[in-house]
N, C-alpha and C positions, 0 to 999 in steps of 0.2 A: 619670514616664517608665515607670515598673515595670508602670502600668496600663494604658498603652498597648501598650506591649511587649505584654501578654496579651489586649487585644483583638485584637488582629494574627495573633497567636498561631493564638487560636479562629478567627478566619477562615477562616485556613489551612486548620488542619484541618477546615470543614465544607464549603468550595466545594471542585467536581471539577475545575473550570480547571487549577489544579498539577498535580496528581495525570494529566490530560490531557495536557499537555505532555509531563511526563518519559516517560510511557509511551510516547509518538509518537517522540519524542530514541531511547530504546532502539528503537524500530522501527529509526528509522534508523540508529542504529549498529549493528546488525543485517545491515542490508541493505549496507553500505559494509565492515563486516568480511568478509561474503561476497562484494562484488566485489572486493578488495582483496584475497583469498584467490587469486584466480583470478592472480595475476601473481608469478612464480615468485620474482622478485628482491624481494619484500616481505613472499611469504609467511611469512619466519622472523620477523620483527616482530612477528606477529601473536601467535605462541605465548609462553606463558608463561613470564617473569616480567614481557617485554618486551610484554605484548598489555595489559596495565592501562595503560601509559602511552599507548600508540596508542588505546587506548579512551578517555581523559583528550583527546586530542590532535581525533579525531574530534567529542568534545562541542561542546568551542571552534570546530571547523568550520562546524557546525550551530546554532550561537548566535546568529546575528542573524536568524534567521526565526521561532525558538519563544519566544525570552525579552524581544523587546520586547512580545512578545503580553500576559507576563504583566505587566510592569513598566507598561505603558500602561494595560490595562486596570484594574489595581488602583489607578492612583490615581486615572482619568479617570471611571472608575463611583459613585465616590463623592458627585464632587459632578452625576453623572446619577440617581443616586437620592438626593440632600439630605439624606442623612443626615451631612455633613462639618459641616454648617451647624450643626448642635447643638454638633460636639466644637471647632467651631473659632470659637465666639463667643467667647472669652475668647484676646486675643493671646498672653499669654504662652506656650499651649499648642499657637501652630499652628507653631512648628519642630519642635517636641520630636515633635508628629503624623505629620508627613512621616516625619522620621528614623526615629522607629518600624517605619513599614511599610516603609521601605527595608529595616533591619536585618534581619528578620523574613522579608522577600523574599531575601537573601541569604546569612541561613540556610537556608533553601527550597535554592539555588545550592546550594551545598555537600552539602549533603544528598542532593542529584539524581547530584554529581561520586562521590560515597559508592558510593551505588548501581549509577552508571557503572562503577564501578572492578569490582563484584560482576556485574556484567553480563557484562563485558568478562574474566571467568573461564570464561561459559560458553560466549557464542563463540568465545576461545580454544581451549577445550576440543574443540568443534566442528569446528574449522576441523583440530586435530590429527589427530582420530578421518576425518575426512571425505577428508586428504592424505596420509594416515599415515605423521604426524611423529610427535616426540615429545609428550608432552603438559606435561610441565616440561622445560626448558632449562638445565640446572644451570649451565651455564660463566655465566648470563648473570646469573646469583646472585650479583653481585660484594660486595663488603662496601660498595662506595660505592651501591649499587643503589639501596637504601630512601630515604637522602637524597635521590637525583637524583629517584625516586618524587616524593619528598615536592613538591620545586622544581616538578617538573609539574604537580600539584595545584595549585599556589601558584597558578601561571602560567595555565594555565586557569581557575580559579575567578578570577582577577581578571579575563580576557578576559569572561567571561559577565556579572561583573558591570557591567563596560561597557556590555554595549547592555542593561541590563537598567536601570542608570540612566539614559541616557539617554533610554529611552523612558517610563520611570517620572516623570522629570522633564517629558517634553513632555506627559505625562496631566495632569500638577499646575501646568503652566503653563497650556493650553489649555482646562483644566477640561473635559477630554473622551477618552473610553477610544478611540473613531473615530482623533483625533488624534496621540494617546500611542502610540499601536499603530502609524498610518499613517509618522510621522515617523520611529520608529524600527526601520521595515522599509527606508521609503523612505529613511534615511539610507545602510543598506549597499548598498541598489541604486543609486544616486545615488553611493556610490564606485567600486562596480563598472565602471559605465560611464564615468563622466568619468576615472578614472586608467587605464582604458584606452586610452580617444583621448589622453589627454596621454602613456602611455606611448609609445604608437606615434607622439608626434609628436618626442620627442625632446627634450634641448636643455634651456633654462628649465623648458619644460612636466612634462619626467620628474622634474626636481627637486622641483616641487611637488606631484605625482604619490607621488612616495617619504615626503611627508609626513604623506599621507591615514590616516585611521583603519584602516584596513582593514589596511596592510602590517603595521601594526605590532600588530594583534590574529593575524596569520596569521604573524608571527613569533617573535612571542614563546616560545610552547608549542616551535615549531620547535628555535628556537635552543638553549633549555634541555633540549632531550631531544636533541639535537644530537650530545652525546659519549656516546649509552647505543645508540638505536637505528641503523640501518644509513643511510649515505647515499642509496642509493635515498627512502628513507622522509623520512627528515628534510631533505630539499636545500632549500635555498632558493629562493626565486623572483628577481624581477629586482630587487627592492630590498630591501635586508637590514642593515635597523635591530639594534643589537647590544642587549643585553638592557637594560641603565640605560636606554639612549636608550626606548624600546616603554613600560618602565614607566616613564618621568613623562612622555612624552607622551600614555601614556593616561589618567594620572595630571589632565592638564589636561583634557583632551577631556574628561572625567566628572565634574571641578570644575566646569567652568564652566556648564554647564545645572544641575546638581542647587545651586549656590549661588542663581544666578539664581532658580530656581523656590522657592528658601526667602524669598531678598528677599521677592517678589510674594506667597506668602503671608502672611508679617509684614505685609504694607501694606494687601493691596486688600481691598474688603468683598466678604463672603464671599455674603452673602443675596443680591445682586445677579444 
C-alpha cells in the first residue's frame, strides 16, 4: 500500500490537472467574495476572522463542477491509457490501487481547503481596505472560534470529498475519464433540476426532494457555521437536514458507488 501511496503521490505532483482546478476554485472564490461584498447585510462576514469560514463555505459551493473533473478524470484516464493493466494484473492489489488514489486525491481536497482558508485572508483583506471596514474583527475572536473553524473545515472538506468520489468511482466503474467526469457533473445537474420540479410540486414529491444529495451537501457547512456567522449568510434554504442526518447520508451516498466500483474491480478482467 506504502508503494502505491507514492506513486499517487508523484502523479500528483507532476500533472497540471490539480494544480488547474484549485487555481480556477480561487478564481472563483474571488469573484463571489467580491459580489457577496457588494450586499451590505453580508458584508461583515466576509471580514476577518469570520471571512476563512465563508471562504471554506464558498469551496463547498463550487464543488460539484471542479472536483468530479478531477476524481473522474484520474481514474477513468487510467485505464484510457493501459497502464492500470500492469498494476492491476495481480488481484490482491486492485483494492489497495483504487484506495490509494482515492486517499492521495483527498489529500489534494484538503490541501486545496488549506490554501482556500490562505486565500480567503486576502480577499478579506481586500474587501476591508476596498469598504473601509476594519480589517480584523476582534469581537468575533471568540475562544469557541477556532473549534467551530476547525468543524467547517471538517464539514466542507467531507462535502468535496463527496462528489470527488463519486465521480472517482464512476471513472473506475465505466473505465472512462468522459464518464467519471460526465456522471458526476451530471449528477449535481440532475439534482438541481428534478428537486426543483418536485420542490415546486409539493406534497410526497418535496419529501423526496429534501432527501436528494444536494440538500444535504448545501447544508451541511450551512448548519455548522450557523452559530458563528450572521443569519443573512448562513440561512437555510427550503429543506434543512440537521447536521447527523447530512453526515450519514452523505455518508451512504459516497459508500455506495466507491464500494460498488471496488467489488467490479476485484472481479472483472482488467485486459478486456
Amino acid at each position: 500500500m506504502r508503494e502505491l501511496l507514492s506513486a499517487e503521490w508523484t502523479k500528483l505532483r507532476h500533472r497540471w490537472m490539480p494544480r488547474i482546478l484549485l487555481i480556477l476554485m480561487l478564481i472563483i472564490l474571488g469573484l463571489l467574495f467580491w459580489g457577496t461584498a457588494t450586499d451590505r447585510t453580508q458584508r461583515a462576514d466576509l471580514l476577518m476572522p469570520h471571512g476563512w469560514m465563508v471562504g471554506m463555505i464558498f469551496a463547498s459551493f463550487v464543488a460539484p463542477f471542479l472536483w468530479p473533473i478531477l476524481g473522474g478524470s484520474w481514474a477513468g484516464n487510467e485505464y484510457g491509457w493501459g497502464t492500470i493493466r500492469m498494476v492491476l494484473s495481480r488481484r490482491p492489489n486492485r483494492i489497495q490501487f483504487v484506495l490509494a488514489g482515492l486517499l492521495i486525491l483527498g489529500l489534494f481536497v484538503a490541501l486545496s481547503l488549506i490554501i482556500t482558508v490562505i486565500f480567503s485572508s486576502l480577499a478579506a483583506l481586500a474587501v476591508a481596505l476596498l469598504t473601509g471596514n476594519k480589517i480584523f474583527v476582534g469581537s468575533n475572536y471568540t475562544p469557541s472560534f477556532l473549534v467551530d473553524l476547525l468543524k467547517v473545515f471538517l464539514s466542507s472538506w467531507y462535502v468535496l470529498l463527496f462528489y470527488l468520489a463519486v465521480a472517482y468511482a464512476a471513472g473506475t466503474l465505466f473505465r472512462s475519464a468522459a464518464v467519471g467526469i460526465g456522471v458526476g457533473i451530471g449528477v449535481t445537474l440532475a439534482d438541481l433540476i428534478i428537486s426543483g420540479i418536485f420542490f415546486g410540486l409539493g406534497g410526497r414529491w418535496q419529501n423526496i426532494a429534501e432527501h436528494f444529495p444536494g440538500v444535504y451537501t448545501r447544508a451541511l457547512p450551512l448548519k455548522v457555521a450557523a452559530g458563528t456567522l450572521s443569519r443573512q449568510f448562513a440561512r437555510s434554504g427550503r429543506a434543512t437536514p440537521g447536521i447527523p442526518e447530512s453526515i450519514l447520508a452523505l455518508a451512504l451516498y459516497t459508500a455506495i458507488p466507491v464500494a460498488l466500483a471496488l467489488v467490479l474491480v476485484r472481479a472483472r478482467d482488467v485486459t478486456s
